[in-house]
N, C-alpha and C positions, 0 to 999 in steps of 0.2 A: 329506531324503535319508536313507536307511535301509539300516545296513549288511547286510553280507548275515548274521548271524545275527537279525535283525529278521525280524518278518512285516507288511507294509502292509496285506495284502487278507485277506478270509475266511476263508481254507486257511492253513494252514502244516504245510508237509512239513520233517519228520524233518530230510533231508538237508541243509536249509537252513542249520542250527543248526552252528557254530563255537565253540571252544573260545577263554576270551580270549587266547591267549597267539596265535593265529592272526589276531586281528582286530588285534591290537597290530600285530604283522608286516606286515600285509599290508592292511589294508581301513583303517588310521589314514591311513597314506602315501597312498591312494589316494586317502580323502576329501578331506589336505589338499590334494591338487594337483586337484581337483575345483571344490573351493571356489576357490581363487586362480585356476583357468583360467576359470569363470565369471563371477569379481569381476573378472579385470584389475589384482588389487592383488597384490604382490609380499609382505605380508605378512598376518596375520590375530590375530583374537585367540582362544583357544580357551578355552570353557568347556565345563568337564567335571563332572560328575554321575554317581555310581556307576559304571557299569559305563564313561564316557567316562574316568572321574579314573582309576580300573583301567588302562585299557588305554593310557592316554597315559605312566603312571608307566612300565609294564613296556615300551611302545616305549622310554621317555626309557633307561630304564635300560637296557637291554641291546643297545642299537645305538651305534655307533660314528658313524653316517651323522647328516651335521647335517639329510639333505635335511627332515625332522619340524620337527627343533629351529629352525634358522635362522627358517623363515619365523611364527615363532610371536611375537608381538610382545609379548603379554600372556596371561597361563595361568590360569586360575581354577578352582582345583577345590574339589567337595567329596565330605569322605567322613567319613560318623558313625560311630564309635567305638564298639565294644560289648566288653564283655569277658564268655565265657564258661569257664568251670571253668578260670580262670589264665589262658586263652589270649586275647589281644586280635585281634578281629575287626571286617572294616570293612563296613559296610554299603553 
């Protein structure tokens, strides 16, 4: 499954392209209920990597709504650490 700032096929148009704080919003919640309507399971485990550890933080953080959090049984993320001119950055 490939959110919609992703490209699957040859093209990828411009318009495609989302900003993460839009993908947190809107296309995390959409994936999870995606995934669990497919599975039939009432929860899931989410594993995240760069830009999934990104946008699952800034959903967790800035939503009130448990519908993300509840069904998330287990969270794995990862994000490498880089520090440039003082400033810490994650990859």
């Amino acid at each position: 499954m490939a959110l919609r700032s992703c490209c699957d096929g040859a093209e990828c148009h411009i318009d495609m392209f989302n900003s993460w704080d839009e993908m947190a919003k809107y296309d995390l919640p959409v994936s999870i209920d995606f995934v669990l309507n497919q599975t039939g399971y009432k929860q899931l485990h989410y594993v995240g990597h760069s830009q999934g550890t990104l946008i699952a933080f800034v959903h967790l953080s800035t939503t009130q709504s448990s519908k993300v959090s509840a069904p998330i049984s287990v969270y794995v993320t990862y994000i490498q650490l880089a520090e440039y001119d003082g400033i810490w950055c994650g990859n």
